[in-house]
C-alpha positions, 0 to 999 in steps of 0.5 A: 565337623560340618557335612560337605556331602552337598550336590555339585548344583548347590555347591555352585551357588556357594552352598558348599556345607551343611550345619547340621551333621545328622542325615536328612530326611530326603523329600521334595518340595512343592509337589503342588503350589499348596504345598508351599504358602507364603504369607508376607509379613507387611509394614501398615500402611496409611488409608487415605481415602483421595490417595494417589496410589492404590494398595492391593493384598493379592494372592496368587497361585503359580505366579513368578513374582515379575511376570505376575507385575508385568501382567498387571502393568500391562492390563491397567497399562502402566510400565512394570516398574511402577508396581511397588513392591516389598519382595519377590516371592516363590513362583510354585507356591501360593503366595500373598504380599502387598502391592501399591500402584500409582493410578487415579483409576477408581478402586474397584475398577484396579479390584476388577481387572487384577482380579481378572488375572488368572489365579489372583485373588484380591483380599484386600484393596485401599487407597493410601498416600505412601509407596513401598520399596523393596525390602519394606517388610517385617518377614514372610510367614511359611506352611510348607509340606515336604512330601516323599520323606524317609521313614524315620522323617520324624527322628531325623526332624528332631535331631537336626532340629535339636542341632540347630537350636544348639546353634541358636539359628541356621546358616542365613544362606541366599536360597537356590531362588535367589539364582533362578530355580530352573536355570540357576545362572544369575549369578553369572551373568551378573559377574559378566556385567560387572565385567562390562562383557555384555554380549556374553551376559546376554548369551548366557541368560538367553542362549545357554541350554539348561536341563529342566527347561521346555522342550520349544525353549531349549531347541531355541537356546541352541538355536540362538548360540549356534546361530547368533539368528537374533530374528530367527529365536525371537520367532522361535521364542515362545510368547510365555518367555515374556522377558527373553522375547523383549530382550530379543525385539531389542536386538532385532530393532537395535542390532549389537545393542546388548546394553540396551537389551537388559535395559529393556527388563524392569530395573528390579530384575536387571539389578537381580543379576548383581545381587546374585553374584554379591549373594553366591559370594557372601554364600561362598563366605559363610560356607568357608566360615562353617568348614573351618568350625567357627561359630555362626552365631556367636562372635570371634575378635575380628567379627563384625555384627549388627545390632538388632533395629526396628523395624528388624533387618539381618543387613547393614552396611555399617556394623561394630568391629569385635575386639579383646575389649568389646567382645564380651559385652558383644557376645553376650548381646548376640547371645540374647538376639540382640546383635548378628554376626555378619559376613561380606556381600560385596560392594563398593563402600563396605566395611570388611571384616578383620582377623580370621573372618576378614581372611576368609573374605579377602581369600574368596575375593581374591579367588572370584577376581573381583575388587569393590572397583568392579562393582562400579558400572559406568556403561550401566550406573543402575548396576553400581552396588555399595554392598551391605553386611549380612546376617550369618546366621538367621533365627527361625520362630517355629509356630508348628509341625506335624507328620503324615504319610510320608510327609512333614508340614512345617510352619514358622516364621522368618524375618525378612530376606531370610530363604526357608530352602536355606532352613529346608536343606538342613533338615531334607540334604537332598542329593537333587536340588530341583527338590527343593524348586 
């Protein structure tokens, strides 16, 4: 029977139960940005020596994935949407990935200023012929260190971990990140955009008080929803609030205008809050399949996998359907990782699952309100969504562990969209989810 002892804030983001049954060893995450080193896994890309773009390998420390881009467009004055990236990454971490760039600037003049940055290194700089997109990367390769544990961490680390090897992998959950580490709310306001109630998307982003926050951005937030004072909480809004301060100009220049105020964000972060609302779904999806003891791992009729492709990616729109015909032959392929067993991340064109697991996605769909028409939106068309199908469960390639003084080091490898928090609350079940930001 799995565990659903889960905090009220992680229930809330659809990760309702644990897989595990053993307790955790409690901790927290991130006590420094050292404790949390992410390395990207990337694609190789060609070196072309007169290329029109410019590949850079940065490191950076402490840095939110679009603010860090924002800064860089600015200062080589370029739009943040031309910073081609692979994925976002953690902001209280360390963290390296690859970025190309499109500007005929000279290498070392790009090195110079992105070096320039506060907490950004460059390991790397080269011209090349080719952009990335999103989701260009084989994986991200963690060393995370859990301070604060209990005493008996080390028991409890192997029990949970003798338990999901059993399983052959962990619950594939969409991490707390994925809806805002502080303000874990993008997933509702993506809900209110599909729902075209836009002025209420905006008052929810920018207006809404959460706990956790900057004193000076709470007393603009209550502010701004008791007074509807635009100008004033654009005053108000403190610089380093890069995003809702854009957000704000843009009301104050085009009153009543909130369509266009999240056009003013980069496209990738405005299509963030629909992703989240599609992820707390397939969250919500795969908590149910757990409650009811169904494997996440292996197939049942109904099911619908994935095979394994290169380059590997634990998302599809298109899969098998698992009958009393193919069953075997398809458990057998799950069993070797070969093929995954996916659950709905819904959207307009996507295959939904048949007998118990089509239930359970019809039942949460029917519950949000929601249809694969609502994921069609014609006042923003860049927000529309086919859905995709993904991985319920997700394997973990362990490189090493080792413990301290009350401290856990972990080191391991996931493939790519793949949360190491979703792997971490396993083994930690704590009762504060902001120990796991």
């Amino acid at each position: 029977m799995p565990r659903n002892d889960v905090p009220e804030l992680e229930k809330n983001i659809g990760m309702e139960v644990y897989l595990t049954d053993y307790p955790g060893f409690g901790g927290r995450l991130r006590s420094s940005p050292e404790d949390f080193i992410v390395e990207e896994l990337s694609y190789d890309l060609p070196r072309v020596d007169d290329g029109p773009f410019v590949a850079l390998r940065i490191r950076a420390k402490n840095w939110e994935t679009f603010r860090l881009f924002d800064r860089i467009a600015r200062k080589l004055g370029l739009r943040t949407s031309q910073i081609h990236f692979a994925g976002t990454k953690d902001k209280r971490a360390i963290t390296t990935q690859l970025i190309v760039i499109p500007t005929r600037r000279k290498l070392e003049k790009v090195v110079e200023t992105v070096k320039s940055i506060k907490n950004v290194e460059v390991l790397e700089a080269f011209r090349t012929n080719k952009l990335i997109r999103l989701g260009d990367l084989y994986g991200n390769r963690f060393t995370i260190t859990v301070r604060d544990v209990s005493e008996d961490a080390e028991e409890l680390f192997y029990k949970n971990k003798e338990q999901l090897d059993e399983y052959h992998g962990f619950p594939n959950f969409y991490g707390v990140q994925r809806f805002g580490s502080i303000r874990p709310i993008s997933h509702i306001v993506g809900k209110l955009l599909l729902m075209r109630r836009f002025e209420e998307a905006f008052l929810t982003l920018v207006a809404k008080p959460y706990g956790g926050e900057a004193p000076d951005v709470l007393e603009v937030r209550k502010y701004l929803l008791e007074t509807r004072d635009y100008e004033g909480a654009y005053r108000m809004m403190p610089d380093r609030m890069i995003f809702d301060k854009r957000m704000l100009e843009h009301l104050v220049r085009h009153p009543g205008d909130f369509i266009g105020a999240f056009r003013s964000l980069p496209k990738p972060l405005r299509i963030i809050y629909i992703y989240a609302y599609q992820s707390y779904i397939f969250n919500r999806i795969l908590s149910e399949r757990i409650r009811r003891g169904l494997p996440i791992m292996e197939p049942i009729e109904g099911d619908i996998v994935i095979p394994l492709v290169r380059p590997i990616t634990l998302e599809m729109s298109q899969g098998i359907y698992v009958d009393k015909w193919n069953i075997d032959k398809i458990r057998k392929k799950v069993l070797e990782g070969k093929a995954f067993v996916t659950g709905l991340v819904p959207g307009t064109s996507v295959l939904i699952a048949k007998g118990e697991q089509g239930e359970i996605e019809r039942k949460i769909l029917e519950k949000e309100g929601i249809s694969p028409k609502d994921f069609v939106v014609p006042n923003m068309p860049e927000l529309t969504s086919e859905g995709t199908r993904r991985a319920l469960g997700a394997p973990v390639t362990w490189i090493s562990w080792k413990f301290g003084e009350r401290a856990v080091t972990l080191s391991f490898e996931l493939y790519k969209g793949c949360y190491a928090t979703s792997l971490l609350r396993e083994f930690m079940k704590t009762k504060d989810i902001k120990a796991y930001a």
